[in-house]
C-alpha positions as CSV (number, residue, x, y, z in Angstrom):
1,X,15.5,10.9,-140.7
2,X,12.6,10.4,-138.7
3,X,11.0,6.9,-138.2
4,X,8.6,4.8,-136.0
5,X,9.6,1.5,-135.1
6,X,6.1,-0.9,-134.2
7,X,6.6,-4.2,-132.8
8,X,4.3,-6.6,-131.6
9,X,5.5,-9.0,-129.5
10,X,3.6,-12.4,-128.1
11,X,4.6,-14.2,-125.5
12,X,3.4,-17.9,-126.0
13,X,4.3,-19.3,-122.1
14,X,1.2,-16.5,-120.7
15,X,-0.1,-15.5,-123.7
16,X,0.8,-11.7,-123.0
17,X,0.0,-8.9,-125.9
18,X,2.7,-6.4,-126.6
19,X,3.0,-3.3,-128.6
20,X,6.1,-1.4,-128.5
21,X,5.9,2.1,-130.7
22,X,9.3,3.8,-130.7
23,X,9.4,7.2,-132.5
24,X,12.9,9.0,-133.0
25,X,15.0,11.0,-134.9
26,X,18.3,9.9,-136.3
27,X,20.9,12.4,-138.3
28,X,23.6,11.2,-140.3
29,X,27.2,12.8,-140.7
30,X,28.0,12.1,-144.6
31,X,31.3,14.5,-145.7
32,X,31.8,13.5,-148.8
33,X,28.6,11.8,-149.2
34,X,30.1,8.5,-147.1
35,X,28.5,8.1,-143.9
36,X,30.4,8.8,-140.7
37,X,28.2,9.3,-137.8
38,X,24.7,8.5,-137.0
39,X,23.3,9.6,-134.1
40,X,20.0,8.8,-133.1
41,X,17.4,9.6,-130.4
42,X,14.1,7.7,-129.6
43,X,11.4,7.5,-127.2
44,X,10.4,3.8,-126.2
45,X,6.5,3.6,-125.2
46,X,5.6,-0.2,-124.4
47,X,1.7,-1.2,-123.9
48,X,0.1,-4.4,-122.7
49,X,-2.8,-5.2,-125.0
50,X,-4.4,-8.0,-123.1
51,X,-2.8,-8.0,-119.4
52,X,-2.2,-5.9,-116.2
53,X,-4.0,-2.3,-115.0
54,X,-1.5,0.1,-116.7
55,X,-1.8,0.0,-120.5
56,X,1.4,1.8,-120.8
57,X,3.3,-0.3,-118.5
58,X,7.0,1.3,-119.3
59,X,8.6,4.2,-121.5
60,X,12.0,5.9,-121.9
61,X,14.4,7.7,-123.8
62,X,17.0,5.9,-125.9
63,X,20.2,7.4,-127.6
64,X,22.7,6.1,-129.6
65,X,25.6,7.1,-131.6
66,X,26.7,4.3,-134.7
67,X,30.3,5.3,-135.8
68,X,31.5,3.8,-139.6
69,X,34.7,2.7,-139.2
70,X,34.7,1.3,-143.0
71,X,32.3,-0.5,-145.1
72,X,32.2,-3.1,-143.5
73,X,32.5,-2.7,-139.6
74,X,30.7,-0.3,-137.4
75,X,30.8,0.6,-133.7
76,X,27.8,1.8,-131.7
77,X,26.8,2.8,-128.5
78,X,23.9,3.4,-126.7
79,X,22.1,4.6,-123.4
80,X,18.7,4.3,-121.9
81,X,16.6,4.8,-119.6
82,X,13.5,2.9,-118.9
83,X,11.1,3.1,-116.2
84,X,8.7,0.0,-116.0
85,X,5.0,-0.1,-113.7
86,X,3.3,-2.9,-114.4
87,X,0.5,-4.4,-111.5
88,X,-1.8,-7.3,-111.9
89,X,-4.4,-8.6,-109.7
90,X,-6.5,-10.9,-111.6
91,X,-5.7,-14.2,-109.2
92,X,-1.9,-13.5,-109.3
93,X,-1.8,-10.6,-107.5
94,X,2.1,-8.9,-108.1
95,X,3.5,-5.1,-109.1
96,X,6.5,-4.1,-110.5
97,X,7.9,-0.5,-110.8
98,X,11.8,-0.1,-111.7
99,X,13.7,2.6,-112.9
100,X,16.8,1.2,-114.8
101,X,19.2,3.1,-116.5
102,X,21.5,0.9,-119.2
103,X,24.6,1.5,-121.6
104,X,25.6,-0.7,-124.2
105,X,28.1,-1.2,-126.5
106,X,28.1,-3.1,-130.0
107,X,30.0,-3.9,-132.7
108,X,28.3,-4.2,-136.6
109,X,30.5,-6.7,-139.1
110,X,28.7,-6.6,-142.8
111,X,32.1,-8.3,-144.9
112,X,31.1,-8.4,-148.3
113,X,31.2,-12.3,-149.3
């Protein structure tokens, strides 16, 4: 499988533009036609649309691997790595530039009601 994720986030205390566009590729262990593993790899690319001097102000890989324990419970984890430049200078004059590296763990209950 192969999607793109878009978002478009607002933020209503600045009135910031955001467009996140997250290609990736995600394949899916199914003996017996049941799903078992999914294991997915994307590419995170953030812009500002209205603010700062650096239109793409942070990108990064993202993995994760979803395991399905049974219908209706799933465990997932992830890692990332993001590195963020962002400098504005319009009257508020600040710059950011991280490097952040995260892992994260999650757990998916769907119970059938």
């Amino acid at each position: 499988v192969a999607p793109v994720k878009l978002r478009y986030f607002y933020n209503v205390t600045n009135g910031d533009h955001n467009l996140l566009i997250r290609p990736g590729l995600t394949y899916v262990i199914m003996p017996d036609r049941k799903p078992l593993l999914n294991l997915s790899f994307n590419y995170n690319f953030y812009f500002a649309l209205n603010s700062g001097d650096i239109p793409l102000y942070s990108h990064g890989p993202y993995f994760s691997a979803l395991g399905h324990i049974n219908e209706w419970m799933k465990l997932e984890g992830q890692l990332s790595y993001r590195y963020s430049a962002y400098l504005k200078n319009d009257g508020e004059s600040w710059k950011l530039n991280s490097r952040r590296f995260t892992v994260g763990v999650g757990v998916i209950f769907t119970p059938a009601f």
